[in-house]
Structure formats: C-alpha cells, structure tokens
Phi, psi and omega in degrees: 000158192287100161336346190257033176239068184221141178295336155321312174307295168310304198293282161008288182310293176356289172310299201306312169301336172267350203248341166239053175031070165282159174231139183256130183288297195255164067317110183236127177236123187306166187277357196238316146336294165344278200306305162337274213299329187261047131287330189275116191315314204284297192296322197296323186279302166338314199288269168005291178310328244251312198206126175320292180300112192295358182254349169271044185255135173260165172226126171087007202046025179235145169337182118242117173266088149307110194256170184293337179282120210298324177221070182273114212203079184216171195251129157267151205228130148219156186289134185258167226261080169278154173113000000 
C-alpha cells in the first residue's frame, strides 16, 4: 500500500492547495484508496452525507472522482482566474 493513503495526507494536499490559492476541480482517488478511506469514520460520514448518488459526492465541498488507479490519491488543480 501506498504511504500517501492516510486522510492526513489527503487534508494536507487540500491545505496546500488552498493556501496558495489554488482552486480544486477534482479530488481523484484510486479505488482502493477510496475503499482505504471510507473505513475512516470522519471521510465516510462527510462523504456519505454529503450526496445520494456515490458519483455525485463531495469531501471538503470539492468532487470526488474514483479513478481506476489503485491507489492514487491526488487534486486536480486550476488557477484561479484574478480580476
């Protein structure tokens, strides 16, 4: 299993992305990192909650994409847009 499969980890990216004022498209998470994560009470009730339907679910108010890669756990990123 990947070291990068911890929610600490996910939540990091998160900050670091929001702090150099990034705007996040995606959360994309491999399937089995997905599966990892919502064993975690805190990601599972957010998730869960967040939307009926599992491909419309959010974590953090940003998407979540289950990609095919088993344990990928990264941000798709765009700049945001000054003026």
């Amino acid at each position: 299993m990947s070291e990068n499969i911890s929610l600490d980890y996910l939540n990091g990216l998160i900050r670091t992305a929001e702090k150099k004022d990034k705007k996040i498209d995606k959360i994309l998470l491999g399937y089995k990192a997905y599966y990892f994560f919502m064993s975690d009470s805190e990601f599972h009730k957010e998730v869960t909650s967040s939307a009926l339907s599992p491909s419309k679910r959010k974590y953090k108010d940003h998407k979540i994409k289950v990609t095919q890669d088993d344990y990928q756990v990264e941000l798709k990123l765009h700049e945001k847009w000054s003026g």
